[in-house]
C-alpha positions, 0 to 999 in steps of 0.5 A, a space after each residue: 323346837 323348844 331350846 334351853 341354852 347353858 353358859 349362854 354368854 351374849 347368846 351364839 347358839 341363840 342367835 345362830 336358831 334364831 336366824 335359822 327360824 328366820 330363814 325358814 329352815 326349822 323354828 326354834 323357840 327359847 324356854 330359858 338360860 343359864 349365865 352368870 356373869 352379871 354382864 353377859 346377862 346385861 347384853 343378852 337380855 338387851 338383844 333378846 329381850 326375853 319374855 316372862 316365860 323364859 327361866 333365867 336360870 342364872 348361876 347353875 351350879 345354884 340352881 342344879 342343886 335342887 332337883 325340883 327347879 330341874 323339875 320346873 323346867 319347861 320340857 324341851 327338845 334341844 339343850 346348848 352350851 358352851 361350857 366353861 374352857 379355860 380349864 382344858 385350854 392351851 392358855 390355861 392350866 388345863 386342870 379339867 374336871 379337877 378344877 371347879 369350872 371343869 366340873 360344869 359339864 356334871 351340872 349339864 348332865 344333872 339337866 339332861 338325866 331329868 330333862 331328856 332332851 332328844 339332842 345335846 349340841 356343846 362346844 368347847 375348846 379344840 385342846 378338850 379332845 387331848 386333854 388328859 391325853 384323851 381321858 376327859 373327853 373319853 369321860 364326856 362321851 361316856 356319860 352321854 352314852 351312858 343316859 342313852 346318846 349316840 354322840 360325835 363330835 369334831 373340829 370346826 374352824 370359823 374361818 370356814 364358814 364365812 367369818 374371817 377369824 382363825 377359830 378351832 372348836 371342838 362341837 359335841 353333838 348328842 342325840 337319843 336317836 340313831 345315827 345313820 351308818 356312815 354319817 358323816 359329821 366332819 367339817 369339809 361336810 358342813 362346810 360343803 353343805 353351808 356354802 351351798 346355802 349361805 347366800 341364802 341366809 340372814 347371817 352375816 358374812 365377810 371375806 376379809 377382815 377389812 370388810 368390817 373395820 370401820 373407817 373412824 373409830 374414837 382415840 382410845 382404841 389407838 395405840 399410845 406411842 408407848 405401848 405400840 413397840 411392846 405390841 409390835 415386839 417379837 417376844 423376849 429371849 424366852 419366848 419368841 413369835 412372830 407379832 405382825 399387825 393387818 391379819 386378813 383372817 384375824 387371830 382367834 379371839 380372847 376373853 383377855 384381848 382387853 388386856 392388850 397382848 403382843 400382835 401374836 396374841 391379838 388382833 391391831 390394824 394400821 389406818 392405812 391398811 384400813 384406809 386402802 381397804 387392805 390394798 396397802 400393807 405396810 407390814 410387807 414393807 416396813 420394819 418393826 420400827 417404822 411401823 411403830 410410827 404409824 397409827 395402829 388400833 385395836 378392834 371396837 368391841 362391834 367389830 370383835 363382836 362382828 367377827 363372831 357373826 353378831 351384828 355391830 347392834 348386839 354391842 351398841 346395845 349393850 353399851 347402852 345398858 351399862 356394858 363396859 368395854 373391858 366386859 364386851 370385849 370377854 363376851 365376844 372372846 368368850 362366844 361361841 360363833 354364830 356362823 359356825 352353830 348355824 353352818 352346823 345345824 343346818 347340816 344335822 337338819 338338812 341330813 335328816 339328824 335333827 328333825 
């Protein structure tokens, strides 16, 4: 099955077929992308490696202008994307399609009234589904259907499909055929059907985020004994939450995590909770201020990368192409989850959905 992957970012829905074909369920072959982030480019094409019948589609905006390079296209069964979210966001303003990133699903749905695809697979974030208190994705929904679709769509937690991170997505999925009556698309479904399978699978899988947390990392992913009791702190008088380190199940990732939040926001772990392999929690213990004297460290960007189900090998390379830090840790907040794409379309081929 021919794919065409929008907003692809370092590559999740990719990654997710690619391993799909590799385990023998359904071949899938790329026909293109769209990106524009010169340095999620840099890390895509570095693991991808695509070949010179790919259209790198670049700046979508751009290249929808023109209905002759949707034209141009290759023909292809399966569209993917991960659309721009901070404009339906918690964190963000939530100004929807009133604001130029909320009007990329327009540019989707120029591809799809051409292209036709026989099946649509977005996802964006959980807050897409009350936004505008329901109206913008009434508007998706409509528009999909409006070209011929049968659309459903529901809430997908990474952290039930073997990757320890806390991560609420809103998946859209669209086809021109028929649903059957009474198809199921929700997560205690996938989630049933891929632990069946996972074992079975090429994917990475970890219970606990300590599996993956290496045991040596260099100085600078350590926290100064300036900055640790601003990470550590509970918040200020007009905003309070609870900033513990060493979260098994780690907090959902940001594209800002290089910014360093508190540890309500984002994810640091102490050495000797990595030391023990969890088994020594100092949080449980200590108080803010003791802890504060320990060695604490951010995430690399191989193991952020990791807990969206890529290989420690997808940053690497792209480090080796020129890809900052700062760059890698917006890509892996930015990702979609590999486990979480794969887990779902394993379940819409083995229900007979996608075929």
């Amino acid at each position: 099955m021919k794919h065409l992957e929008l907003f692809a970012g370092i590559g999740g829905f990719r990654r997710a077929l690619d391993l799909i074909s590799q385990d023998g369920i359904m071949h899938f072959t790329s026909v293109g992308y769209s990106e524009i982030d010169t340095n999620a480019v840099k890390t895509y094409c570095s693991n991808f490696n695509p070949t010179p019948d790919e259209v790198a589609m670049g700046d979508i905006v751009e290249f929808t202008s023109k209905v002759e390079n949707i034209e141009s296209l290759p023909d292809f069964e399966l569209l993917t994307g991960g659309f721009p979210c901070q404009t339906f966001s918690m964190m963000g303003k939530q100004a929807g399609f009133n604001e130029d990133r909320g009007q990329m699903f327009f540019r989707i749905m120029d591809i799809v009234r051409i292209k036709r695809p026989r099946y649509v697979l977005l996802e964006n974030v959980k807050n897409l589904f009350a936004h505008d208190k329901g109206n913008t994705f009434a508007r998706i929904k409509e528009e999909l259907e409006y070209e011929g679709y049968n659309v459903i769509a529901n809430i997908f937690n990474t952290a039930d499909y073997h990757l320890p991170q806390k991560r609420n997505r809103v998946l859209i999925f669209a086809t021109r055929e028929k649903l059957p009556k009474g198809f199921e698309f929700t997560p205690e479904a996938v989630k049933k059907c891929f632990d069946e399978h996972v074992e079975k699978t090429s994917l990475l899988h970890y219970k606990s985020v300590v599996e993956l947390l290496a045991k040596e990392v260099e100085s600078k992913y350590y926290l100064s004994e300036k900055i640790k009791p601003t990470i550590l702190s509970d918040g200020s008088a007009g905003f309070k939450s609870k900033s513990d380190i060493n979260q098994s199940i780690a907090r959902p990732l940001t594209a800002s995590m290089h910014k360093m939040h508190r540890a309500c926001q984002d994810n640091y772990y102490s050495q000797d909770f990595i030391d023990t392999n969890g088994e020594v929690n100092p949080v449980e213990t200590m108080t803010k201020e003791e802890l504060a004297k320990l060695k604490i460290r951010k995430l690399t960007p191989e193991e952020a990368f990791m807990l969206q189900g890529f290989p420690a090998e997808f940053a690497i390379k792209a480090s080796s192409s020129k890809v900052s830090d700062g760059a890698l840790y917006k890509q892996a907040g930015n990702a979609v989850s590999v486990n979480t794409i794969y887990a779902v379309v394993y379940y819409l081929i083995k229900s007979k959905i996608i075929k």
